[in-house]
ROFIVEX-665029 format. One record per residue (C-alpha): residue in three letters; chain; x, z, y; residue number from 1. Coordinates in pm, whole numbers. Example, Ala and Ser with C-alpha at 12.3 -4.5 7.8 and 13.67 -1.06 7.14 Angstrom:
BEGIN
["ALA", "A", [1230, 780, -450], 1]
["SER", "A", [1367, 714, -106], 2]
END
This chain:
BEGIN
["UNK", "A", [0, 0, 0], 1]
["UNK", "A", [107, -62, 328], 2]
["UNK", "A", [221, 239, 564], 3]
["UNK", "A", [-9, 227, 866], 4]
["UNK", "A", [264, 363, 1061], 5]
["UNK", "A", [476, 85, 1042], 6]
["UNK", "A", [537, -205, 1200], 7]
["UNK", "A", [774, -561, 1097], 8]
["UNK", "A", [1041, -686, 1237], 9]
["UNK", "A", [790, -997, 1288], 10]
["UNK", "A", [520, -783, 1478], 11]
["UNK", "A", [830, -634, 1673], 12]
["UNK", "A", [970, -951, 1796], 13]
["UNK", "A", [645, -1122, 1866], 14]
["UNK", "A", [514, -815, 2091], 15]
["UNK", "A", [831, -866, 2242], 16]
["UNK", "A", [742, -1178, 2377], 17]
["UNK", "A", [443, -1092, 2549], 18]
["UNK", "A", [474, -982, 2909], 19]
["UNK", "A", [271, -668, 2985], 20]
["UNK", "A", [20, -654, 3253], 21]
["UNK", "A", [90, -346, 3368], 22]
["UNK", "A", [338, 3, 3293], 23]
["UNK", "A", [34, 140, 3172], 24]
["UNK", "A", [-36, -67, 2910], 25]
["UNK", "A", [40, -37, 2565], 26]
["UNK", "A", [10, -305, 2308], 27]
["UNK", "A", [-113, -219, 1967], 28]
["UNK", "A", [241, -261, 1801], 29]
["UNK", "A", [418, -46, 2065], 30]
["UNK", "A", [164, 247, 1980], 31]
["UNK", "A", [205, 237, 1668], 32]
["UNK", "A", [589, 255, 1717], 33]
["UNK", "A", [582, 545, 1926], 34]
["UNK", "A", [360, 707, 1695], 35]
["UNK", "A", [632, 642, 1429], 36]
["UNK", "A", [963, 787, 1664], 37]
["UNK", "A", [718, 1094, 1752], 38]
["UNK", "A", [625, 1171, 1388], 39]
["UNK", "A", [1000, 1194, 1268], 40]
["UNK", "A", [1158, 1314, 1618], 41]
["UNK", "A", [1347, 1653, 1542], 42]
["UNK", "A", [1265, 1625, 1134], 43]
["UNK", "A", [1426, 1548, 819], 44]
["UNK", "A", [1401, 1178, 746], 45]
["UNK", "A", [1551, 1081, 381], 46]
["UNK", "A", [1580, 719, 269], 47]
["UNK", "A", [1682, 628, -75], 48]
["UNK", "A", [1840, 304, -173], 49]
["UNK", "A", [2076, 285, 87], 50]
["UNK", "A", [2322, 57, 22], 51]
["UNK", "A", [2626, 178, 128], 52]
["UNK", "A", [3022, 24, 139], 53]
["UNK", "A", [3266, 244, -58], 54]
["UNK", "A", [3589, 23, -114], 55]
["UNK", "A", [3738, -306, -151], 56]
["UNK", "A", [3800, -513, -453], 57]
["UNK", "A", [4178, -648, -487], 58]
["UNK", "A", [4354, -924, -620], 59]
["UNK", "A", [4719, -799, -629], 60]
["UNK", "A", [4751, -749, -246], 61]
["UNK", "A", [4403, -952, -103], 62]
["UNK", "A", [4080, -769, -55], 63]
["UNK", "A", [3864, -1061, -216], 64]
["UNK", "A", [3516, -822, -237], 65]
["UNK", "A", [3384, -504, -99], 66]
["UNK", "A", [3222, -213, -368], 67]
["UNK", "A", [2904, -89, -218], 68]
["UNK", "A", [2651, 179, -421], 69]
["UNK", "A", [2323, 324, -363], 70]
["UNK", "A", [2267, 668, -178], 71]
["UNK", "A", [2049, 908, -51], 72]
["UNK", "A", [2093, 967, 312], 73]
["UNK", "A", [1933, 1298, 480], 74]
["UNK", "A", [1857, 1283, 849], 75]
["UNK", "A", [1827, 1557, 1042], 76]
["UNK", "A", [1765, 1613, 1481], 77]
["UNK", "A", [1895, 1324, 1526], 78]
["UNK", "A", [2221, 1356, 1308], 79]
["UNK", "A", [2316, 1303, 974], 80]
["UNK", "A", [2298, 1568, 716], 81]
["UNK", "A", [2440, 1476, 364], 82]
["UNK", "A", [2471, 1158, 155], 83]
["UNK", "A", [2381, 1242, -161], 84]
["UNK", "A", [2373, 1017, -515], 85]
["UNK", "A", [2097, 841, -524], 86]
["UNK", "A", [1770, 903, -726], 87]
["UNK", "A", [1519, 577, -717], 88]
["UNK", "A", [1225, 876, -789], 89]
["UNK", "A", [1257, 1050, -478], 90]
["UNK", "A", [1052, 1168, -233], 91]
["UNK", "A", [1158, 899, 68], 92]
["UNK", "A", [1156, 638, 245], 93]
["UNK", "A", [1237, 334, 49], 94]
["UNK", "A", [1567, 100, 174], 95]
["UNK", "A", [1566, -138, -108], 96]
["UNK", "A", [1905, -139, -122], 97]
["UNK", "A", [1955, -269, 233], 98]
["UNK", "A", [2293, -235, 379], 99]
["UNK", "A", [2339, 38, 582], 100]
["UNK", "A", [2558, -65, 912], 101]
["UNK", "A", [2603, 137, 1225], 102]
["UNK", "A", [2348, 49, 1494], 103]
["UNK", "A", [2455, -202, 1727], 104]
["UNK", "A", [2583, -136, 2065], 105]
["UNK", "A", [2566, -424, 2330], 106]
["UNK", "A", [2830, -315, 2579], 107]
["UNK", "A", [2759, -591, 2895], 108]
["UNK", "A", [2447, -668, 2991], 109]
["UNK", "A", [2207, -691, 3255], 110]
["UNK", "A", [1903, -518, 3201], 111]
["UNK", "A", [1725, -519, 3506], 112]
["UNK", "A", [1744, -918, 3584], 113]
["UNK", "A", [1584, -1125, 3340], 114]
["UNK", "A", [1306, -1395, 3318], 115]
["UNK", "A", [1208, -1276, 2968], 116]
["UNK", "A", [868, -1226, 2922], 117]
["UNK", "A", [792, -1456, 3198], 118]
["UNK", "A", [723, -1869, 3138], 119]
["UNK", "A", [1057, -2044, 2998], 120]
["UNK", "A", [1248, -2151, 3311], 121]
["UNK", "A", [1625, -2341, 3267], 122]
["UNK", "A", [1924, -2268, 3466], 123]
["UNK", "A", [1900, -2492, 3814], 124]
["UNK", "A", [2158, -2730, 3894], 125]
["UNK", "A", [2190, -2685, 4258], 126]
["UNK", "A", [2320, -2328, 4178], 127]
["UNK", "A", [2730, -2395, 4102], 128]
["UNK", "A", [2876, -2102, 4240], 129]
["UNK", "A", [2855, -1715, 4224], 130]
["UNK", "A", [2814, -1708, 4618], 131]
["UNK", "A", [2512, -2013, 4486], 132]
["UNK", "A", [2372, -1764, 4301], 133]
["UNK", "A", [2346, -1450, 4534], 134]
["UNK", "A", [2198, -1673, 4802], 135]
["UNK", "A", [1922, -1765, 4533], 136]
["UNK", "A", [1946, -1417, 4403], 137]
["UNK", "A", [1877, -1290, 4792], 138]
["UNK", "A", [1541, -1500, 4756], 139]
["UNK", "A", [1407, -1440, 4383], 140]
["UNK", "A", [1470, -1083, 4336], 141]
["UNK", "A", [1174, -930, 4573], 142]
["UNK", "A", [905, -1109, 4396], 143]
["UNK", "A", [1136, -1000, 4057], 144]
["UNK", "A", [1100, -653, 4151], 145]
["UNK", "A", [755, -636, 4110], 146]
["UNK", "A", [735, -661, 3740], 147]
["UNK", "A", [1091, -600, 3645], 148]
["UNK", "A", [1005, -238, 3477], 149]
["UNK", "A", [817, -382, 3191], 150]
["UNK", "A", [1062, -656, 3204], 151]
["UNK", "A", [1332, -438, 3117], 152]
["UNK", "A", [1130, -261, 2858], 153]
["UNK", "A", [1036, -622, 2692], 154]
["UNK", "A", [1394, -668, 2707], 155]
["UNK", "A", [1517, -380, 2565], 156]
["UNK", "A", [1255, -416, 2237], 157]
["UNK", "A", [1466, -781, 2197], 158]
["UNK", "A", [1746, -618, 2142], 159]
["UNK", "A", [1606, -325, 1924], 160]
["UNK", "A", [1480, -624, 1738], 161]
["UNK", "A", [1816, -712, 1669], 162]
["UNK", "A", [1980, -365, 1594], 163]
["UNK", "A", [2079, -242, 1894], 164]
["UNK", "A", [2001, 99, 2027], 165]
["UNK", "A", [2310, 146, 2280], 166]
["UNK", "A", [2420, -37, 2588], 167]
["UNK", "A", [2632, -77, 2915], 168]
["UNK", "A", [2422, -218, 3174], 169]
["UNK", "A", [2529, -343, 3531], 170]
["UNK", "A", [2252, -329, 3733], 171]
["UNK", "A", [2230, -427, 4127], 172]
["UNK", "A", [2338, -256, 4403], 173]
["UNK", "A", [2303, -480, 4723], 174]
["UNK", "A", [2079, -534, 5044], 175]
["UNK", "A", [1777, -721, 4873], 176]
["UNK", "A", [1737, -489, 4601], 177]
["UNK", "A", [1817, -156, 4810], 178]
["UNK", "A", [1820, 93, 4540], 179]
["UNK", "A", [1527, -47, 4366], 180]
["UNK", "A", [1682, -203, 4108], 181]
["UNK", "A", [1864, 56, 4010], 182]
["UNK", "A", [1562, 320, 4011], 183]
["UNK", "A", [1346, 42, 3802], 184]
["UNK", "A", [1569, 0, 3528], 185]
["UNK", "A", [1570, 452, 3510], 186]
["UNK", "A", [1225, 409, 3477], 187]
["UNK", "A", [1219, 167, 3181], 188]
["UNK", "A", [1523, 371, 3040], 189]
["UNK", "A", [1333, 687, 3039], 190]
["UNK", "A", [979, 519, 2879], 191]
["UNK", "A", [1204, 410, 2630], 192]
["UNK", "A", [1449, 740, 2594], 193]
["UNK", "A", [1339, 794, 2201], 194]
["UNK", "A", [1475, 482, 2110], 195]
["UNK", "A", [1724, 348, 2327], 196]
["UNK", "A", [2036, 441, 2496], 197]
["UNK", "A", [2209, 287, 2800], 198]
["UNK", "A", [2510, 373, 3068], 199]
["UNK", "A", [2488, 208, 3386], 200]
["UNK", "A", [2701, 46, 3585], 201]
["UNK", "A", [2624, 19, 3979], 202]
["UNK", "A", [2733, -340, 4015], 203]
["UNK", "A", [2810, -472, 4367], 204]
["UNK", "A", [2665, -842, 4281], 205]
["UNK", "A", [2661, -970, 4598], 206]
["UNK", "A", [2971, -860, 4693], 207]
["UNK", "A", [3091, -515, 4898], 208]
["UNK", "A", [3205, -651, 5155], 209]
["UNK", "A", [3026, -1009, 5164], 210]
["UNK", "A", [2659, -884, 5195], 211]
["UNK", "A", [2788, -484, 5331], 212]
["UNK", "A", [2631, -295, 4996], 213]
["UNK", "A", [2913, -39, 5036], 214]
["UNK", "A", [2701, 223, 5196], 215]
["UNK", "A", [2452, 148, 4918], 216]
["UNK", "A", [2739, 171, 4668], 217]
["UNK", "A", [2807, 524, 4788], 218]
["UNK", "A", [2427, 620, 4764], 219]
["UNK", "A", [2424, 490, 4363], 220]
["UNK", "A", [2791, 693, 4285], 221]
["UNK", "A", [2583, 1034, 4365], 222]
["UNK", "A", [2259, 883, 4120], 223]
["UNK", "A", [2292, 887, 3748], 224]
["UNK", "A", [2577, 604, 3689], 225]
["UNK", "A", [2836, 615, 3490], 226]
["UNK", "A", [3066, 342, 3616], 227]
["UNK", "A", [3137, 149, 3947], 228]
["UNK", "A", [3135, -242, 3934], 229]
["UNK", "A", [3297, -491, 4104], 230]
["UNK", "A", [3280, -863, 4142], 231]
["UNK", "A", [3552, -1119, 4198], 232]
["UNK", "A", [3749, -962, 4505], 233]
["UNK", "A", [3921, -1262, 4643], 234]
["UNK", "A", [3649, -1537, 4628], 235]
["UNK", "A", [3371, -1306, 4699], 236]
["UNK", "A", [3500, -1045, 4989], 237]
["UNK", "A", [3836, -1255, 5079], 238]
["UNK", "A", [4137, -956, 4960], 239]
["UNK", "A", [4190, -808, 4646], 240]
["UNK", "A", [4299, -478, 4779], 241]
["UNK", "A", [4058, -399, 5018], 242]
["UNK", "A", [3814, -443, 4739], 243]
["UNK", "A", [3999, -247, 4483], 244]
["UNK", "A", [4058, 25, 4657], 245]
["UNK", "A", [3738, 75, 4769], 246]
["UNK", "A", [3575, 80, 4381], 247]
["UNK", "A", [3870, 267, 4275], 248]
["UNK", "A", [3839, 589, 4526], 249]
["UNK", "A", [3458, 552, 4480], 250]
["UNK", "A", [3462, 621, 4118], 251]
["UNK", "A", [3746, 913, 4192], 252]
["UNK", "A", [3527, 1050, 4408], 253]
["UNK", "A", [3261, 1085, 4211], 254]
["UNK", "A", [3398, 1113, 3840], 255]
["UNK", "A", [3312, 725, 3739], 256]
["UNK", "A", [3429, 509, 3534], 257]
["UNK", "A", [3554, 138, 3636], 258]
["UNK", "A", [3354, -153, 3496], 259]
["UNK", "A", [3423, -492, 3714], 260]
["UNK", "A", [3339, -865, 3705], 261]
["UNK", "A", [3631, -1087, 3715], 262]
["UNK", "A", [3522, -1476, 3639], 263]
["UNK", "A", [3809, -1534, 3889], 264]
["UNK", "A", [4050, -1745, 3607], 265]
["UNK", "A", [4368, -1835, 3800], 266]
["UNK", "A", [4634, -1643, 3953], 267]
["UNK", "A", [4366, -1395, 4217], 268]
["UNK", "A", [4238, -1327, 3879], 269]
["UNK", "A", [4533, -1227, 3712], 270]
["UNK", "A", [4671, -1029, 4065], 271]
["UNK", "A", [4344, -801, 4057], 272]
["UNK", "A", [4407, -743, 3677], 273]
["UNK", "A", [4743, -621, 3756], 274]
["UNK", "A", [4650, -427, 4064], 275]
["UNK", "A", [4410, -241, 3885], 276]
["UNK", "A", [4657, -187, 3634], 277]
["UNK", "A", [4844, -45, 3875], 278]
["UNK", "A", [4594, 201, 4018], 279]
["UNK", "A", [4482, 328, 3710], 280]
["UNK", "A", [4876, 416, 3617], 281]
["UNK", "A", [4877, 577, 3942], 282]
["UNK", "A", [4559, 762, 3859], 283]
["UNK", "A", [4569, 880, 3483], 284]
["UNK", "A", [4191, 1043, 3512], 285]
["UNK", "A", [4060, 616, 3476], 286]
["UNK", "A", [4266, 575, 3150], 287]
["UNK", "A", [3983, 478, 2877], 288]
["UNK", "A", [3695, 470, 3156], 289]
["UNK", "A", [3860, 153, 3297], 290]
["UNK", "A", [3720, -197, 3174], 291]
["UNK", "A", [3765, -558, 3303], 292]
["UNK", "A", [3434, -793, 3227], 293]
["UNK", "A", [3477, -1140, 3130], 294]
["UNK", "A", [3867, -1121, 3291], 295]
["UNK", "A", [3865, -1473, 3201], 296]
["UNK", "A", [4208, -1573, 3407], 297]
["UNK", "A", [4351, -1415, 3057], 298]
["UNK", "A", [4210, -1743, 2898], 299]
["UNK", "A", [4503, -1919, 3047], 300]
["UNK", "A", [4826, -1744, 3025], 301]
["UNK", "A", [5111, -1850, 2801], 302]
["UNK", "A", [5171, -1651, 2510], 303]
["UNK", "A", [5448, -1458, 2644], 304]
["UNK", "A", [5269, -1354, 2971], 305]
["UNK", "A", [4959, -1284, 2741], 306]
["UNK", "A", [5160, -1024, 2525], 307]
["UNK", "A", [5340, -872, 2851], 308]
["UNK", "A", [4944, -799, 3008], 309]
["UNK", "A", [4799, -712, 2673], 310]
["UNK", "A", [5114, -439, 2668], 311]
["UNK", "A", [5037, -316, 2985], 312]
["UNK", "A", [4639, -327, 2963], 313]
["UNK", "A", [4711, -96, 2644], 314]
["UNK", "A", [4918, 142, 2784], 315]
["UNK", "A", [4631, 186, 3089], 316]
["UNK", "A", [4393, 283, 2804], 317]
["UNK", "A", [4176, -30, 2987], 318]
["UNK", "A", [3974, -223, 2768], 319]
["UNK", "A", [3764, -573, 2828], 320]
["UNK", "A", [3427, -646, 2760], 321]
["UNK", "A", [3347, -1023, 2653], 322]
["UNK", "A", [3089, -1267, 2581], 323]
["UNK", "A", [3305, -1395, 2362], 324]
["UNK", "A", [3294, -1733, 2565], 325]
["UNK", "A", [3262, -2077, 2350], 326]
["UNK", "A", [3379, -2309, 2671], 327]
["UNK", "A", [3714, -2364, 2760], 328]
["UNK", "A", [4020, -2146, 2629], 329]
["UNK", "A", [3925, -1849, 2412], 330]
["UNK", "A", [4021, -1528, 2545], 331]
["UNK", "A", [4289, -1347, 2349], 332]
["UNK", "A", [4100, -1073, 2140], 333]
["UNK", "A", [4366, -1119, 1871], 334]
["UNK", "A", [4705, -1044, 2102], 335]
["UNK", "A", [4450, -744, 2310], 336]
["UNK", "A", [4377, -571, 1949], 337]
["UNK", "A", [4771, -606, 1880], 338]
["UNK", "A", [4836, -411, 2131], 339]
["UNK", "A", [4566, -119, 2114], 340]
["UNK", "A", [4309, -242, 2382], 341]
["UNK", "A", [3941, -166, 2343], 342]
["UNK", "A", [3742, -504, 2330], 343]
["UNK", "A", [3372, -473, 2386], 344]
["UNK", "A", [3108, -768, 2376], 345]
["UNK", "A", [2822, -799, 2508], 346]
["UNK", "A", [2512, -1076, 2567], 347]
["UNK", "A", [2485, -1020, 2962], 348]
["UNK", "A", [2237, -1266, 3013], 349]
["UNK", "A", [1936, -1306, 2873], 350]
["UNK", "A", [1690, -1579, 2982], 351]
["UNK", "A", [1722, -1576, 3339], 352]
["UNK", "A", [1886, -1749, 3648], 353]
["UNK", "A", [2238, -1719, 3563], 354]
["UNK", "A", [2230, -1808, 3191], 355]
["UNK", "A", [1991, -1875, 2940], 356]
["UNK", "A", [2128, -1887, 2588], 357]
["UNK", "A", [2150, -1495, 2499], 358]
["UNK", "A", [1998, -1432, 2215], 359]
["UNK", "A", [2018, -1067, 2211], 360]
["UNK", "A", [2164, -1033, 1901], 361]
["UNK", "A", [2527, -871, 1925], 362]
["UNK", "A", [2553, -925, 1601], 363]
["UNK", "A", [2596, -1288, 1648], 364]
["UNK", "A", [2868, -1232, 1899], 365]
["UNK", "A", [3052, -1103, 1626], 366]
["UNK", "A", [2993, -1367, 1420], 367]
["UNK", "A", [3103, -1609, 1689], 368]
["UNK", "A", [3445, -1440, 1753], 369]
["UNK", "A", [3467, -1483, 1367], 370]
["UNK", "A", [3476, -1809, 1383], 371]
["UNK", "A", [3680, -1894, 1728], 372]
["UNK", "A", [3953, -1657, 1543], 373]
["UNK", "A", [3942, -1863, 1183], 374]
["UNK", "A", [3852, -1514, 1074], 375]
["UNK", "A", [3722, -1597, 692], 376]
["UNK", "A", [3855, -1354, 467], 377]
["UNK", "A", [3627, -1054, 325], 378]
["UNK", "A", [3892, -841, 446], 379]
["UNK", "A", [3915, -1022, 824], 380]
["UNK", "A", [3527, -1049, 841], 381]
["UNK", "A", [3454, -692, 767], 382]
["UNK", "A", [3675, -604, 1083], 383]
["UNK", "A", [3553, -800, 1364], 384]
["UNK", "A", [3251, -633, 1269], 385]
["UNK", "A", [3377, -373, 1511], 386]
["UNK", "A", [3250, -597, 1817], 387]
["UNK", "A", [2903, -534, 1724], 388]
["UNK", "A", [2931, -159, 1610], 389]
["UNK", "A", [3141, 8, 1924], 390]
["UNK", "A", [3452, -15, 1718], 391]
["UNK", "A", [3334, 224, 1425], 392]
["UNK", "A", [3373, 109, 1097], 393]
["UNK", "A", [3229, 200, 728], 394]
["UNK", "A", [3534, 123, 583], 395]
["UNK", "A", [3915, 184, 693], 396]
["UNK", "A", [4159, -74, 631], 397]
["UNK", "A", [4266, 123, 296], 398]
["UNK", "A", [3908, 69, 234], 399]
["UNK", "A", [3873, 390, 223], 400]
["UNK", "A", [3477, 508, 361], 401]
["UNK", "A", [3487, 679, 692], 402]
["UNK", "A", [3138, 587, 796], 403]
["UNK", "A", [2836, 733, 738], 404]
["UNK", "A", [2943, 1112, 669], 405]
["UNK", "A", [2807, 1391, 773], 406]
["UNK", "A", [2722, 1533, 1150], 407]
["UNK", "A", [2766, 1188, 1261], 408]
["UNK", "A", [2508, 1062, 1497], 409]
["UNK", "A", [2216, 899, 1327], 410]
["UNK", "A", [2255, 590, 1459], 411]
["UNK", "A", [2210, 309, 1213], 412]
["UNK", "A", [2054, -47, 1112], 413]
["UNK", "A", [1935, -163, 798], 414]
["UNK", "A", [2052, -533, 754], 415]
["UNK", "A", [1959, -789, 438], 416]
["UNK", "A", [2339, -818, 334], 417]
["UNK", "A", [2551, -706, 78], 418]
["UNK", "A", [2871, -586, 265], 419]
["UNK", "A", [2971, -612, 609], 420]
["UNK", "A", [3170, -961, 514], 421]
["UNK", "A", [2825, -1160, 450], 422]
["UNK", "A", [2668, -950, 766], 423]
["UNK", "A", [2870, -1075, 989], 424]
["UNK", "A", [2921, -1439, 851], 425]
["UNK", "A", [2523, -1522, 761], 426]
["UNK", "A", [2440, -1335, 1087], 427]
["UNK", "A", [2215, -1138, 875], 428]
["UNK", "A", [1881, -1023, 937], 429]
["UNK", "A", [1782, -632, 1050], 430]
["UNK", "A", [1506, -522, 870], 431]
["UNK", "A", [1510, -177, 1064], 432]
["UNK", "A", [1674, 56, 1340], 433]
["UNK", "A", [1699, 437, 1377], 434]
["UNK", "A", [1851, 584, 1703], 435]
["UNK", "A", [1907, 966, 1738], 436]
["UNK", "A", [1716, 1020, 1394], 437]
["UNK", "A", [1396, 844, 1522], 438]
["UNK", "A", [1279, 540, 1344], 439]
["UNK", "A", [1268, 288, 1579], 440]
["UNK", "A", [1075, 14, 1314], 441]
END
């Protein structure tokens, strides 16, 4: 019999698609997954038949299968409480041995601008430039406003559809939007606090100095933010210190993190890399809250100046989120994980005015990197599945299970694979998402 509490991945997506009429409004499938959070919010929740990765397979020194079993796992306020054997005749929830990955984290993206949920609209050719695009921004975004909470929310479900229960969001901070923007996307965040997770980046998109949001910047640093953005310092405000230093002492200031746009790809691009390099040396507090988006002037480097940046951005502790781009030169994920940096990906745009081929599924960005890398080996594919995860693992490279254990968050997807190899390579499907112990569907 069918549980009346639930709700598939097929009713998920296609309520997804449906723009609400109002914040108060509810559709039928949403209900019915609230109901489901609320009834095991702050309980044990035990599913049987997990499928779970407990070593690799060897043929003298190459990994040519992962082992996986079937376990009990016990959840409990929102963490784990024991794996345990499994027993098919148990009292719980039934995973059918589904593989059991950690939920997906989509670590740049921008939550509070999209079209989805409204009718299908391409990108417009007249719009070339960034400074194109926040003059069109300057006149879309009011009438965006006015629906852009259940927006977000519609948004936010895609991605749930897809695994993902955590990400970074850059949200705008300049003269159009005010504040507004900023205190939408809360409000979305906090109707959707049960089963989704973001930190928030206030991101100067028109510029700090090019459209004066610096006052505005200083407002957002004091509200509930955990990073200060940037965007393209020498194209956009004309000097790459002034720039700098002003999202450098801001996040000082205020105990932020760094998270800035760069598209810049030639040598400005490289300079501000280096300068904020340089600041974050001189200021050891940024090490691992400093992050470069896109940085896409490391596309071009030779290989030598590529290892000598890669060296330095590791010893910053500053990592780099990508889109894992599929134009032009790939960026150099393999030479940045050489050297210890944190590499994050993320969709950033989904369906609106500055792109419109996100999917939402971070799981495919993963996939992607796979193959831009000629990563095909069990062994290589079960590692870049790190892009999609946040970096954690099931396996260590001894193949050796470090993931799920317990007191570990319970944060975790249910995926129609047999090992994280064939996840990542078929892009396979999630069949269901729990975030903080709450089942999300």
């Amino acid at each position: 019999m069918t549980n009346p509490n639930s709700i598939s991945r097929k009713d998920f997506i296609k309520s997804s698609s449906i723009l609400l009429a109002s914040t108060c409004l509810l559709s039928a499938e949403q209900a019915i997954a609230d109901e489901s959070v609320g009834r095991f919010s702050g309980k044990t929740l035990t599913l049987k038949n997990v499928r779970l990765e407990t070593g690799f397979e060897y043929d003298q020194d190459e990994v040519i299968k992962t082992k996986t079993g079937l376990f009990i796992i016990e959840i409990e306020d929102g963490k784990l409480k024991q794996v345990l054997p499994n027993n098919p005749n148990a009292k719980a929830i039934d995973a059918k041995g589904l593989l059991m990955l950690p939920a997906f984290r989509d670590m740049h993206i921008h939550l509070d601008k999209t079209y989805y949920g409204l009718p299908w609209q391409a990108h417009l050719k007249k719009n070339r430039s960034v400074k194109d695009m926040i003059a069109f921004e300057q006149q879309i975004i009011p009438e965006l406003l006015k629906t852009s909470i259940p927006r977000s929310e519609k948004l936010i479900e895609l991605l749930q559809s897809y695994g993902t229960s955590y990400a970074r969001s850059h949200v705008n901070i300049e003269p159009t939007s005010g504040l507004d923007s900023l205190k939408h996307l809360e409000s979305a965040l906090l109707n959707k606090k049960k089963s989704f997770q973001a930190e928030l980046v206030a991101f100067p998109q028109h510029g700090i100095y090019y459209t004066k949001s610096a006052e505005l910047l200083k407002e957002a640093a004091k509200m509930d933010i955990d990073f200060i953005g940037g965007l393209d310092p020498t194209s956009i405000d004309g000097a790459i210190e002034k720039h700098m230093d002003f999202v450098v002492q801001l996040a000082l200031d205020n105990g932020k993190g760094i998270d800035i746009h760069l598209h810049e790809p030639g040598e400005s691009g490289l300079k501000t890399i280096e300068y904020l390099i340089d600041k974050v040396m001189e200021n050891p507090v940024l090490k691992g809250k400093t992050y470069v988006s896109h940085a896409f002037a490391l596309r071009y480097l030779d290989k030598t100046k590529t290892e000598e940046i890669a060296e330095k951005l590791g010893a910053a502790k500053m990592g780099i989120a990508s889109t894992i781009p599929l134009s032009g030169n790939p960026m150099p994920i393999p030479a940045l994980y050489k050297h210890g940096v944190e590499v994050v990906a993320g969709n950033d745009c989904i369906v609106d005015h500055w792109n419109t081929f996100g999917t939402g599924s971070i799981l495919q960005k993963a996939n992607i990197a796979a193959q831009i890398y000629g990563y095909r080996t069990e062994f290589e594919l079960s590692r870049i599945l790190k892009l999609a995860t946040g970096s954690i693992l099931p396996l260590d490279d001894q193949g050796k299970r470090q993931w799920p254990k317990a007191g570990d968050k319970a944060n975790l997807v249910l995926v129609d694979a047999s090992c994280s190899a064939e996840a990542v390579s078929r892009v396979s499907p999630v069949k269901s998402l729990i975030h903080d112990g709450n089942l999300v569907f």
